[in-house]
C-alpha positions in Angstrom: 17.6 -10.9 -26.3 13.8 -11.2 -26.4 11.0 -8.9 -25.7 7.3 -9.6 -26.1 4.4 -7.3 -26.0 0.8 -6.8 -26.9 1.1 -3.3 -28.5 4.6 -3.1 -29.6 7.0 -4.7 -32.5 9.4 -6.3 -30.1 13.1 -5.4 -29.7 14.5 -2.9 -32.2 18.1 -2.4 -33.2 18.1 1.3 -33.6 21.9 1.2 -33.9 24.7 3.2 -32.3 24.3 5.8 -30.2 25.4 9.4 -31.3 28.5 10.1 -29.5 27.5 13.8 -28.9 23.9 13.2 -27.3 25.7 10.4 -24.7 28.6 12.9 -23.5 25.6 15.6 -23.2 23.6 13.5 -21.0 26.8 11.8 -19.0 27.3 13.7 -15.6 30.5 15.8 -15.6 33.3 15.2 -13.1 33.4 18.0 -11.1 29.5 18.5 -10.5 28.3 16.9 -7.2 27.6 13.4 -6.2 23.7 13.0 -5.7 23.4 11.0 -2.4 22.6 7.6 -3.3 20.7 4.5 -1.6 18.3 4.1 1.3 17.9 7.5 3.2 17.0 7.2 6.8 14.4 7.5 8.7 13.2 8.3 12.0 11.5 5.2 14.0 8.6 5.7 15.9 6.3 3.4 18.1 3.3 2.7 15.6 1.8 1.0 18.5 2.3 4.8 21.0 0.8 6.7 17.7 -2.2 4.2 17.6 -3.1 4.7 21.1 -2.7 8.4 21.5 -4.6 8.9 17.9 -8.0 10.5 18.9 -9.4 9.6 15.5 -9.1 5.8 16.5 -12.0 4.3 18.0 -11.3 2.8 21.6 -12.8 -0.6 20.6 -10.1 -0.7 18.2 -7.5 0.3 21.0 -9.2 -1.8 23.0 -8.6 -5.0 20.7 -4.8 -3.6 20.1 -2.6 -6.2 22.0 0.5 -8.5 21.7 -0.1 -12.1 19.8 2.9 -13.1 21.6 5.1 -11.2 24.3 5.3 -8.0 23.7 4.5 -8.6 19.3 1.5 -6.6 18.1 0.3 -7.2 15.2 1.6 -4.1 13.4 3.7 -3.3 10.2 4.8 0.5 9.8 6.4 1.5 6.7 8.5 5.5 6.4 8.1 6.9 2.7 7.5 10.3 1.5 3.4 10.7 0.8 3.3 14.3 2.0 5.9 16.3 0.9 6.3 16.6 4.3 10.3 17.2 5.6 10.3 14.1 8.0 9.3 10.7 6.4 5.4 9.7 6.7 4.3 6.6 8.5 1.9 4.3 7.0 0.6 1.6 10.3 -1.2 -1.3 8.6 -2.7 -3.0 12.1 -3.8 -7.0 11.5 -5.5 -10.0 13.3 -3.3 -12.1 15.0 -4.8 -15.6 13.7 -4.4 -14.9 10.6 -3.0 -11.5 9.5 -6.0 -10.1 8.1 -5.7 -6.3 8.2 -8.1 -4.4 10.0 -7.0 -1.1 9.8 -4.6 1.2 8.0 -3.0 4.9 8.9 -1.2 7.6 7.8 0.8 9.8 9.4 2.7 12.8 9.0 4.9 15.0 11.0 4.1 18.7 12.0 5.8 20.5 14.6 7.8 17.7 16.3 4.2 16.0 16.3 2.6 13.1 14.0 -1.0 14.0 12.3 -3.4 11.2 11.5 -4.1 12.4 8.0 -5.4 9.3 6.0 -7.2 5.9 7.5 -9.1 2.4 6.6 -11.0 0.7 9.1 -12.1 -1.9 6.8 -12.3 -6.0 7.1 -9.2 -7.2 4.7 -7.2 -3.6 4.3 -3.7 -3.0 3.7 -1.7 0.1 2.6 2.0 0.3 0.8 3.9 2.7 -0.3 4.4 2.8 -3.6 6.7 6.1 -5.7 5.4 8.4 -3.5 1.8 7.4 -4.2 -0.4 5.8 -1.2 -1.8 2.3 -2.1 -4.6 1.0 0.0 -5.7 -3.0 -1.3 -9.0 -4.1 0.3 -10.4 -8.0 0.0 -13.9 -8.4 -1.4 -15.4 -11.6 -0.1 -18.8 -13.0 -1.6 -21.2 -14.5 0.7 -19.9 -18.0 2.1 -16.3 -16.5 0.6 -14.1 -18.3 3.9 -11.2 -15.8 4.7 -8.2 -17.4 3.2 -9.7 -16.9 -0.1 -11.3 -13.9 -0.7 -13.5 -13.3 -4.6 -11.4 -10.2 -5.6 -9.5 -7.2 -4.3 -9.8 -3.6 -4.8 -6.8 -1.6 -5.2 -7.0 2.3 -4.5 -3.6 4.7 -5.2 -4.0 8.2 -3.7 -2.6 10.6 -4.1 -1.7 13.7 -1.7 -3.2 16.8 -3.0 -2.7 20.5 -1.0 -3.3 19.1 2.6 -5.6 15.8 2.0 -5.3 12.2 -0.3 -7.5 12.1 -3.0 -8.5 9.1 -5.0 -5.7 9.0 -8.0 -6.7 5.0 -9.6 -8.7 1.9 -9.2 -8.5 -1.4 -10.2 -10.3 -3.9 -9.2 -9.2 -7.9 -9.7 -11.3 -11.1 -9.8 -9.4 -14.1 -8.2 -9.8 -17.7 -9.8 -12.2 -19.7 -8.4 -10.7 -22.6 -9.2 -8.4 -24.0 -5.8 -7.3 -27.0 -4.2 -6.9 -29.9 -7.0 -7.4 -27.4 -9.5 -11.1 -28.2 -9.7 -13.7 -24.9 -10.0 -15.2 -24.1 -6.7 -18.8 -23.7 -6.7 -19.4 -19.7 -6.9 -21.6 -18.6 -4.4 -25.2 -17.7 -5.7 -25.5 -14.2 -6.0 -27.2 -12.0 -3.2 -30.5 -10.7 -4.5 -30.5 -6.6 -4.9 -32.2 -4.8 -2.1 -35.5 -3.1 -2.8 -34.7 0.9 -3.6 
C-alpha cells in the first residue's frame, strides 16, 4: 500500500481496531435495511419544459430543434438540488456542430408543476449535479481562442438556500497552451483595458 500527499505523512499503521468501538458502530440485526442504490425518478420531456418556460427567450426556442430526426440537442439530469419531494431537473441545451452548451436550467416541482428556478444563457455553459450541490462550468475563450480550445474555464457550485441558489465556490482553471505536437501555441496578445 502507498499513499502520497502534499500535507500529510503518508500511510499510518495505527494498529488494531478496538473491538468495542467496531460492534458500537456495526448496524444491529434487527434494525431496518436503509434502501440502497439508484432511487428513481420521474422522466420528463426537457424539450416540453423548454418550450412552455416563459423565462426562455423565443430566439432561443426558436433555435431549439432536432440535429437529426427527432434528437435535440439536450441532456437532462434528476438529482436532489432543492429539497424538493420529487427529483429536480437540470436541462443543459447545446449546438448541434459541436456540442457547445448554450444554455443551462433548473427545475423543480411544485404542485404537479415544474418551476424554472436557476438558468445560464451563456456561450460554453454546462451544469452537473454534483452531492446535492449545482455545478455550472463556463469556457473562457481569449480573443482568436478557436472553439475546440477554449483559455480556461470557470467553475461555479451553488448552492440552494431558502427558495433561491446562491453562489457557494469558484474556481477558476488555466488550460495549457501548449497543443498539437506539443509545441506552445502563440497566446493571443492581450485586449487593451477600456477607458473607465
Amino acid at each position: 500500500m502507498a499513499a502520497c500527499s502534499t500535507g500529510g505523512t503518508g500511510s499510518r499503521d495505527e494498529g488494531a481496531a478496538r473491538v468495542d468501538e467496531t460492534a458500537a458502530a456495526a448496524p444491529s440485526p434487527s434494525s431496518p435495511a436503509a434502501p440502497s442504490g439508484p432511487q428513481s425518478a420521474e422522466r420528463v420531456d426537457p424539450i416540453a419544459l423548454l418550450k412552455a418556460d416563459p423565462k426562455i427567450g423565443e430566439r432561443l426556442k426558436d433555435d431549439l430543434k432536432p440535429c437529426v430526426a427527432d434528437a435535440y440537442p439536450v441532456d437532462a439530469s434528476y438529482g436532489n438540488l432543492t429539497g424538493s419531494a420529487a427529483p429536480d431537473v437540470v436541462v443543459n441545451v447545446m449546438t448541434c456542430g459541436d456540442a457547445v452548451g448554450i444554455g443551462t436550467y433548473v427545475y423543480r416541482k411544485q404542485s404537479n408543476r415544474y418551476e424554472n428556478v436557476f438558468m445560464a444563457e451563456d456561450a460554453a455553459v454546462y451544469a452537473t449535479i454534483d452531492r446535492g450541490d449545482l455545478v455550472v462550468t463556463k469556457q473562457v475563450y481569449a480573443k482568436g481562442d478557436p472553439v475546440a480550445y477554449p483559455s480556461g474555464e470557470d467553475v461555479i457550485t451553488y448552492r440552494w438556500s431558502g427558495n433561491r441558489f446562491t453562489q457557494h465556490d469558484w474556481v477558476h482553471n488555466d488550460y495549457s497552451r501548449a497543443v498539437g505536437d506539443g509545441e506552445a501555441a502563440v497566446e493571443p496578445a492581450p485586449s487593451e483595458p477600456s477607458p473607465s
